[in-house]
DRENTI-191048 format. One record per residue: x, y, z of N, C-alpha, C in turn; residue in one letter. Coordinates in steps of 0.05 Angstrom, whole numbers, plus 32768, in hexadecimal, padded with zeros to 4 digits. Layout:
<atoms>
XYZXYZXYZA ...
</atoms>
This chain:
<atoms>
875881948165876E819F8175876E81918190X 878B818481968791817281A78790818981C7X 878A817881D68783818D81F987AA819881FBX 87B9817F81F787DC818881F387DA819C81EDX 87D3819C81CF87DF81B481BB87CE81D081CBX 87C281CC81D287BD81E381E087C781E881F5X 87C881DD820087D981E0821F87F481EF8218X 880581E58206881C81ED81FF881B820581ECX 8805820B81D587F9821B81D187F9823E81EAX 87EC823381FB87E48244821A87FF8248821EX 8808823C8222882F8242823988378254821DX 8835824A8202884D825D81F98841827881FBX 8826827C81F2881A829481F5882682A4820DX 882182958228882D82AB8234884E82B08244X 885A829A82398876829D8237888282B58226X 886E82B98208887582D081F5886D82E781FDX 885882EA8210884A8307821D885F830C823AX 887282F08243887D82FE8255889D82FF824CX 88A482F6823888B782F9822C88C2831B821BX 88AA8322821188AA8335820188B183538212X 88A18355822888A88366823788C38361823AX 88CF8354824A88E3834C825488F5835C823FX 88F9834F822A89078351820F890C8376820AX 88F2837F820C88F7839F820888FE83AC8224X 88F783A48238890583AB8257892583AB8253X 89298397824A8949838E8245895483A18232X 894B83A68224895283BB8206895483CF8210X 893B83E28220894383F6822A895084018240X 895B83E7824A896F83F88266899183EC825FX 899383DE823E89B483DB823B89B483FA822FX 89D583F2823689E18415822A89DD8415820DX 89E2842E81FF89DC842A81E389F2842381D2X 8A09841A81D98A1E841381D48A2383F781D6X 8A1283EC81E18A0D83CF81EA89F883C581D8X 89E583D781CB89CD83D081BF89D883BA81A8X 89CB839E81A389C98393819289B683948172X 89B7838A816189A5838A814D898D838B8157X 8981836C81678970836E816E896183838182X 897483848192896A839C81AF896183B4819FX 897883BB8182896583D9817A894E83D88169X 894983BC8161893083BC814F891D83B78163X 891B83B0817C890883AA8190890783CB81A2X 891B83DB8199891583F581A789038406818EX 890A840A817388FE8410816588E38407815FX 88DB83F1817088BE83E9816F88B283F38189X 88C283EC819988B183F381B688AC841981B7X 88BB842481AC88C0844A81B488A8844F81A2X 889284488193887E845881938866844881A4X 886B842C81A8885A842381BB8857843A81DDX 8874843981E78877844781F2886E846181FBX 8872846F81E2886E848E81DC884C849281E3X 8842847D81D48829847E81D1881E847681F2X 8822846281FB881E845B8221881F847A822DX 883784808221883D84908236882284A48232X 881F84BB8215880B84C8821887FA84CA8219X 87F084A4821987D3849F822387D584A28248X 87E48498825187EB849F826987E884B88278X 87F384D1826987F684E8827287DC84F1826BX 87CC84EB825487BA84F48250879F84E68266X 87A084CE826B879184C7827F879384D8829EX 87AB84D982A187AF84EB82BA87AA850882C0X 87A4851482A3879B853382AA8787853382AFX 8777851D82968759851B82968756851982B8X 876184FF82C4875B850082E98766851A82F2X 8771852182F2877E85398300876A855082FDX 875E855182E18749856782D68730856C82E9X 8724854F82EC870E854182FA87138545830EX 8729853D831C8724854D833A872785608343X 873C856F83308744858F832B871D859F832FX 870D8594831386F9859B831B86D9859A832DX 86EA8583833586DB857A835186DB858F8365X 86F485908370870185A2838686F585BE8378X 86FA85C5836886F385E0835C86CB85E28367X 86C185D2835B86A585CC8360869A85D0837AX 86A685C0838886A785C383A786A685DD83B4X 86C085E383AC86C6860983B386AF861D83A8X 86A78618839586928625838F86778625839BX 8674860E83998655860383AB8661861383C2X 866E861883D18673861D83F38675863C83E9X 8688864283D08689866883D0866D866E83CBX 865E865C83BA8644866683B98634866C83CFX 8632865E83D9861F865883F686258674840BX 8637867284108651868E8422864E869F8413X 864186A283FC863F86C683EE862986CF83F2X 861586AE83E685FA86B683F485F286C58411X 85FE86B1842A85FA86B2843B860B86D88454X 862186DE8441862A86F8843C86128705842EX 86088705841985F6871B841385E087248426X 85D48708843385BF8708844185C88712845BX 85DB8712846485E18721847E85E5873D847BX 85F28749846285EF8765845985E087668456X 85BE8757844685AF8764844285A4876A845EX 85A08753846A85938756849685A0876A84A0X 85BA8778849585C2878B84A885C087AA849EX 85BB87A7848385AF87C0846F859887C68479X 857F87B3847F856B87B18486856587BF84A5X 857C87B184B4857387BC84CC857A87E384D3X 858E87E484C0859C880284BD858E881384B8X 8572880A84A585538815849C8546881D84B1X 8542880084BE8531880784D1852E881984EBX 8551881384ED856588248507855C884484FBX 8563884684E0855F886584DC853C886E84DDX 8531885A84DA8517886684E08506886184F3X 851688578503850E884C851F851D88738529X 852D88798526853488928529852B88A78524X 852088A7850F851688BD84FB84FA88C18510X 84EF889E851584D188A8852484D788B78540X 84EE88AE854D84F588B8856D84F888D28567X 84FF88E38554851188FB855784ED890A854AX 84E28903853784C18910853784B8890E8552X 84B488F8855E84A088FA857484A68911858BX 84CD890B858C84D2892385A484CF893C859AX 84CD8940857C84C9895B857284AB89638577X 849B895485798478895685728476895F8594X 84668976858F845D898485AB8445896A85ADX 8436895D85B08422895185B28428892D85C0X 8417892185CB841C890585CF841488F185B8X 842688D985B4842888D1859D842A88B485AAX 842488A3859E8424887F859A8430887A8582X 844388668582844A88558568843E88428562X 843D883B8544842988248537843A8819851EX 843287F98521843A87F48502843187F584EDX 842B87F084DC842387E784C5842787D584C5X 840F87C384BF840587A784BE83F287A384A1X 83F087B6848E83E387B0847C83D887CB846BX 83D987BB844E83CF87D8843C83B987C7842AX 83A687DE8422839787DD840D83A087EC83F4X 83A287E083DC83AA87E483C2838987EA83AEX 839087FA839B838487FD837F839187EF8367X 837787F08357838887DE833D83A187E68337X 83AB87FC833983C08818833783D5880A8348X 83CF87F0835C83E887F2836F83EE880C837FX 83D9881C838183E0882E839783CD883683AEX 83E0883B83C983D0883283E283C1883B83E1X 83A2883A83E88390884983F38388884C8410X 8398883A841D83918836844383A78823844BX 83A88821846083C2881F847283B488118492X 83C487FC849083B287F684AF83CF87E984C0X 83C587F084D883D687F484EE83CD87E08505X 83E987E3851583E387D1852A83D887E0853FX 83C687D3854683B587DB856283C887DF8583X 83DB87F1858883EB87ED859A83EA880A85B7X 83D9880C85AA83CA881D85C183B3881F85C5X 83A3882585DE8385882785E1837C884685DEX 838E885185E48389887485DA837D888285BEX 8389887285A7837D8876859183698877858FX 8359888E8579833C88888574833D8894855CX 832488978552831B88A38534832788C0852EX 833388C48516833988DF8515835288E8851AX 836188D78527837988E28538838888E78523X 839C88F3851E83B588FC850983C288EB8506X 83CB88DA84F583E688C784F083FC88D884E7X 841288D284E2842D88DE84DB843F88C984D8X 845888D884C9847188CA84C5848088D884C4X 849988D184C384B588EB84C984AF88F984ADX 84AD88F0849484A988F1847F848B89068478X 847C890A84918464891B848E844989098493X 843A891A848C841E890C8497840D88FD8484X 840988EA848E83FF88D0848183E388CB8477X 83D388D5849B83B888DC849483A788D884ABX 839588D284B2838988CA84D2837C88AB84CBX 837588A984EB8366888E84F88350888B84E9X 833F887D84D88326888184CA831B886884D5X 831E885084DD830E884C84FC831F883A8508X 8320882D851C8330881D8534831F8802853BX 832D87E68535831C87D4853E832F87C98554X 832887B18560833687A98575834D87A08573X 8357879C8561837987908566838487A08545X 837C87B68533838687C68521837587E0851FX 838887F485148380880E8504837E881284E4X 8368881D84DE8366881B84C6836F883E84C2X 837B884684B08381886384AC837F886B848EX 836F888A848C83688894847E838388AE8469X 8387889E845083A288B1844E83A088C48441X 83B688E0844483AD88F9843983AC88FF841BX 83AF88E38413839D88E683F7838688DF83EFX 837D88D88402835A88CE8407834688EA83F6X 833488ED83F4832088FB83EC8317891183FFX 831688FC8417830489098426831C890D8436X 8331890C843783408919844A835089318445X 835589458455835889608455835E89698470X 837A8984846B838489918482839589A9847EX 839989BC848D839B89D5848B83B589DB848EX 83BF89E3847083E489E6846D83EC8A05846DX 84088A07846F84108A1C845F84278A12845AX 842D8A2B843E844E8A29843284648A318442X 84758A1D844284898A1E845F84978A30844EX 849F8A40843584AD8A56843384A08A6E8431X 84848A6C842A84738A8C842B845E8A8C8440X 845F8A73845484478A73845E842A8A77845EX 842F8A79843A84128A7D843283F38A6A843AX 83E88A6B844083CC8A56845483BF8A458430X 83B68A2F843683A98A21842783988A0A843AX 839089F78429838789DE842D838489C2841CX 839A89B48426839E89A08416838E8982841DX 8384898584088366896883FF8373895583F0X 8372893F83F88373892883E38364892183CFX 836E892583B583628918839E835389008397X 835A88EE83A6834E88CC83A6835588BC8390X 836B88CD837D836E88C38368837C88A68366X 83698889835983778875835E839488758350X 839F8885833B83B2887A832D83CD88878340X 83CA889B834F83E388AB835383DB88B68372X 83ED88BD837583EB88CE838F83F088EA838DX 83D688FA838D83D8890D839283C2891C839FX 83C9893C83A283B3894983B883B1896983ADX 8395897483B28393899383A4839C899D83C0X 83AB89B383C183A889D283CC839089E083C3X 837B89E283DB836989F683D1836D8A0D83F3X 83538A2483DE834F8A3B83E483728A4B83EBX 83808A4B83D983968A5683CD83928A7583B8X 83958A8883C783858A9E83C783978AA083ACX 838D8AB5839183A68ABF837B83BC8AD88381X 83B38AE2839583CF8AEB839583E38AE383ABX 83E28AC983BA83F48ABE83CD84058AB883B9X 84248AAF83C684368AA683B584388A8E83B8X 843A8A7E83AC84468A5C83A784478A568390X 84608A3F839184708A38837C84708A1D837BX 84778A0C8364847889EF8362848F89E68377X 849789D0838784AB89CF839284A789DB83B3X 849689E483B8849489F083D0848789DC83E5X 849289DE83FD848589C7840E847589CF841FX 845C89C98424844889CA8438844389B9844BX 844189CB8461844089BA847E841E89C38493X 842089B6849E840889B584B3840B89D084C0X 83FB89E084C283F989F884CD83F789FF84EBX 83EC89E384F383E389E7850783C089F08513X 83B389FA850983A48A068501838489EE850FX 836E89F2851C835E89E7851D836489BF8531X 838189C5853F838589B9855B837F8997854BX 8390899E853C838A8982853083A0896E8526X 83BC897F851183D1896F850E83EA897F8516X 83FD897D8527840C898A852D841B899F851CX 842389B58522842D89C98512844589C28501X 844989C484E8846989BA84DD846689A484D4X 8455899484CD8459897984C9844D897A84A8X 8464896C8499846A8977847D844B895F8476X 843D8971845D842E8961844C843889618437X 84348972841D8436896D84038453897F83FFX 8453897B83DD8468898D83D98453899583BBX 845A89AA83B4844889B383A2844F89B28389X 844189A08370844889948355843889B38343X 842989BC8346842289C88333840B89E4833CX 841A89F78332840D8A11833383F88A1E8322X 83DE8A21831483D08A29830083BE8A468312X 83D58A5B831083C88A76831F83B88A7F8308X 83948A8D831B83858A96830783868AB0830DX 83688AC0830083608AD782FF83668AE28321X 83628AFB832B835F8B05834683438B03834AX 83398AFA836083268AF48374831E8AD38371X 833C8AC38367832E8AA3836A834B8A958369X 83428A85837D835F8A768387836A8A65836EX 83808A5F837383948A53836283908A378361X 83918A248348838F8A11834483AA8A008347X 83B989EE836383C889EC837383C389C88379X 83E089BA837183D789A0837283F6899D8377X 83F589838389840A89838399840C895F839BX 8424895683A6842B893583AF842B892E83D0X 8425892383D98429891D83F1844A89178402X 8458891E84158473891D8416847489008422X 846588F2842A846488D78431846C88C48416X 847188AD841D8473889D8411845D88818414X 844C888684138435886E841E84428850841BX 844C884C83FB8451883083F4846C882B840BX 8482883B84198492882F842984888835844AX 847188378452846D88438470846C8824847CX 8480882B84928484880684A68478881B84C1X 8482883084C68475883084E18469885684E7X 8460885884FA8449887184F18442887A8511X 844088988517843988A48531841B88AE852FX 841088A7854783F688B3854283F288C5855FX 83E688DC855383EE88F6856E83CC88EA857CX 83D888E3859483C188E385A683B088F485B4X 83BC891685B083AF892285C283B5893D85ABX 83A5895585A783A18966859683BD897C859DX 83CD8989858A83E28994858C83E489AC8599X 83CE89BA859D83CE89D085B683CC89C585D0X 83C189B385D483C189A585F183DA899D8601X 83E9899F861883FC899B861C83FC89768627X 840E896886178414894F861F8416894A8637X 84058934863784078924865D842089178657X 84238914867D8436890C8681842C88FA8694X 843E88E6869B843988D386B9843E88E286CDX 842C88DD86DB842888DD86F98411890286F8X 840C890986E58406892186E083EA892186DCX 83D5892C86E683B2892F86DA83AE893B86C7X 
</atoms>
C-alpha cells in the first residue's frame, strides 16, 4: 500500500465523517414537504441514532444530577448530625445543671431547717462490694471542724457519720453499716425503736430493734431521728419500714426496714458540727 493511497485514503475518511453529519443536519431542519427520497431515508436512519443519544444523554445527566443531589444531601447530614449531637449535649449540660440547682436547694432549705451548725462536703469517692453496693463514701475535707462521729445527712435523710478524718478527705460510716445505729421513731405513731444496720453485702438494708409487741407499726411507715441522746437532729428521716413479723407479748417485733437515702446517687452531704440541743454559734458570738 502506496503512502498516496493512503493519504487519499485519510481525506476521504474524514470528508465522509464530516459529510455525514452535515447530510442528516440538512435532513432534519428541511420542512417535511421539502423532504426528498434521500433526506427521508437519512431521517429514518438517524431518529433511532438519535433517540438513543438522546437517552443516553438524559440518562447520563440524572446519574450527575443524582451524585450531586446526593452529595449536597450528605453534606446536610454530616452538619444535621453534628447540630443534633451538639443540641443533645447542651440539653443534656442543662438537664444536668437543673439536678444540681435542685439539690444544691434541697441542701440550703435542710441546713436552714436543721437547728444545729452544719458544713457542706462532696463526695469524692465510694467503696463497692462484689454486689456493686456502697459500703463507704468519702468526702472532701472542706472544713477543719469535722471530727469522728459527727452525723452526716442529706435532704433525702441520714446517711451515717464521720468514721475517721484524714488531712485533705472524710471517710464515712453508712447507716447500713453493722456497727452503725440510732434512735428513731414512727413519724405516724411515734412509736420509739432503734435502727441498726445489717452489713448486708447484697442489699441495703437495716433492723428496727427493741420494738416493743404491742406498739403499732406498719410496713410503709417512715422513721426519723428522734432526737434522743444529742446526737442526730430531731426529724431527720432514716428508713421506711419493709417488713413487720409481730410476736408473742413480752418480746419485741421482728422489724426490718430500707434506708430513705440513696447511697449509689449521693454528690453532696451536711455534716452537723455541733450536737442538736446545743444552740448554734454564730460570728462575732462566744
Amino acid at each position: 500500500m502506496t503512502p498516496d493511497f493512503k493519504r487519499y485514503r485519510d481525506l476521504a475518511v474524514v470528508a465522509i465523517l464530516l459529510a455525514v453529519p452535515f447530510f442528516f443536519l440538512r435532513a432534519n431542519m428541511r420542512k417535511p414537504e421539502e423532504l426528498s427520497a434521500t433526506d427521508k431515508a437519512l431521517l429514518r436512519i438517524s431518529a433511532p441514532i438519535e433517540f438513543g443519544a438522546a437517552t443516553l444523554a438524559r440518562g447520563v445527566s440524572n446519574v450527575a444530577s443524582d451524585y450531586f443531589y446526593l452529595v449536597d444531601v450528605k453534606a446536610d447530614n454530616t452538619r444535621l448530625s453534628y447540630e443534633n449531637a451538639r443540641l443533645r449535649e447542651q440539653i443534656h449540660r442543662n438537664e444536668q445543671h437543673q439536678v444540681d440547682n435542685q439539690q444544691l436547694r434541697r441542701l440550703l432549705k435542710l441546713k436552714a431547717e436543721t437547728k444545729t451548725d452544719l458544713v457542706s462536703a462532696q463526695v469524692i469517692g465510694r467503696d463497692f462490694t462484689e454486689f456493686f453496693r456502697i459500703t463507704r463514701v468519702m468526702l472532701d475535707r472542706s472544713s477543719n471542724d469535722v471530727r469522728k462521729h459527727m452525723p452526716v445527712i442529706a435532704p433525702d435523710g441520714v446517711v451515717g457519720a464521720v468514721m475517721d478524718v484524714a488531712s485533705d478527705s472524710i471517710n464515712v460510716q453508712l447507716a447500713v453499716d453493722a456497727a452503725f445505729g440510732v434512735d428513731v421513731e414512727d413519724e405516724r405513731t411515734q412509736t420509739r425503736g432503734f435502727v441498726r444496720g445489717t452489713g448486708d453485702p447484697s442489699r441495703y438494708a437495716c433492723r428496727v430493734e427493741m420494738v416493743d409487741s404491742r406498739d403499732e407499726v406498719m410496713v410503709g411507715d417512715l422513721l426519723v431521728t428522734s432526737g434522743k441522746g444529742k446526737w442526730f437532729p430531731k426529724g431527720i428521716s432514716v428508713a421506711r419500714i419493709t417488713k413487720v413479723n409481730k410476736r408473742e407479748p413480752g418480746r419485741d417485733q421482728e422489724v426490718e426496714a430500707v434506708p430513705t437515702v440513696d447511697f449509689s446517687r449521693l454528690d453532696a452531704v451536711l455534716i452537723a458540727t455541733s450536737p442538736p440541743n446545743e444552740e448554734p454559734s454564730r460570728p462575732g458570738k462566744p
